[in-house]
C-alpha positions as CSV (number, residue, x, y, z in Angstrom):
1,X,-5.0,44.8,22.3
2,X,-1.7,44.8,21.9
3,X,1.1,43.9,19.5
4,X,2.1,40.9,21.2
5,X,-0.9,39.6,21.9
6,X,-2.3,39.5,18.6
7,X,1.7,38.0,17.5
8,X,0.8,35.4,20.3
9,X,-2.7,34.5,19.0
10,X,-1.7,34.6,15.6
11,X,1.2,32.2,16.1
12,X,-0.6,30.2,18.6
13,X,-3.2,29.4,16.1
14,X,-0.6,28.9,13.2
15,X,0.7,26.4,15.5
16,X,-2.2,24.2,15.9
17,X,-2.9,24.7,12.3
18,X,0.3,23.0,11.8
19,X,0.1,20.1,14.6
20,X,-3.5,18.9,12.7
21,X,-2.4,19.2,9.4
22,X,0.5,16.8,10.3
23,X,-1.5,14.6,11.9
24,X,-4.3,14.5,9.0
25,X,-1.3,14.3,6.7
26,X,0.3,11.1,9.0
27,X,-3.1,9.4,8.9
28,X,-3.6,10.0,4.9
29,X,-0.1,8.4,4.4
30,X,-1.0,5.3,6.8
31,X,-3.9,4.8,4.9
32,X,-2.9,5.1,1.9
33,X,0.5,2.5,2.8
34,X,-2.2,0.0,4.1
35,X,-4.1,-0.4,0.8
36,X,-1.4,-0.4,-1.3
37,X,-0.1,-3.5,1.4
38,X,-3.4,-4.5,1.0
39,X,-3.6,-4.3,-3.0
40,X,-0.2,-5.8,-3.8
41,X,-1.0,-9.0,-1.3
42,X,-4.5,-9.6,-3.6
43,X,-2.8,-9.0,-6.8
44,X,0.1,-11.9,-5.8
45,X,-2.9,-14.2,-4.4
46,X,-4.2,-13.9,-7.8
47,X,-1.2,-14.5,-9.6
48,X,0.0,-17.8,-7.8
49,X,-4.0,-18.9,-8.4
50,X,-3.5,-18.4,-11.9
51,X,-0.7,-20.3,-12.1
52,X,-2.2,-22.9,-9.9
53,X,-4.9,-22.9,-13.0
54,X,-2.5,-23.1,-15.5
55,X,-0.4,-25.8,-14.4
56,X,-3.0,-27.9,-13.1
57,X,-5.0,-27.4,-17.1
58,X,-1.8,-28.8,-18.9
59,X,-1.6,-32.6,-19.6
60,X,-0.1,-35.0,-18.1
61,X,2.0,-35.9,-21.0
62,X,3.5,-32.2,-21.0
63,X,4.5,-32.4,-18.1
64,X,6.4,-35.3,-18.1
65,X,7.9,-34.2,-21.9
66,X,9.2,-31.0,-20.1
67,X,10.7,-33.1,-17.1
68,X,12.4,-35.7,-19.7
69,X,13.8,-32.4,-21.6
70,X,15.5,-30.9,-18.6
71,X,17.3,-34.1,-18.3
C-alpha cells in the first residue's frame, strides 16, 4: 500500500462522512422547523379559541356599556 492510496481512502471516506452528516444535519433542521411551524399554528388556534370563550361568556350588557364608552 502506498502513501497515496491510503491519503485517497482516508479522504475518500472523510468525504462521505461529511456528505451524510450534512444531510442528517439538513433533515434534523427540517424537522425540527416543521414542529415548531406546527406548534406555534396550535398555540394561536388556542389563543383565538380562548378569546372566542371569553368574549362570548361576557354579558350582553358589557358589551354594549364598552361600545357606548368608546363613543
Amino acid at each position: 500500500m502506498t502513501v497515496a492510496f491510503m491519503i485517497d481512502k482516508v479522504l475518500t471516506s472523510s468525504i462521505l462522512i461529511f456528505f451524510f452528516y450534512t444531510c442528517f444535519a439538513t433533515l434534523a433542521l427540517c424537522v425540527a422547523y416543521f414542529i415548531n411551524e406546527e406548534v406555534r399554528e396550535f398555540l394561536e388556534e388556542k389563543r383565538e379559541q380562548r378569546e372566542l370563550l371569553e368574549r362570548s361568556n361576557r354579558s350582553v350588557d358589557a358589551v354594549v356599556d364598552e361600545i357606548y364608552e368608546t363613543y
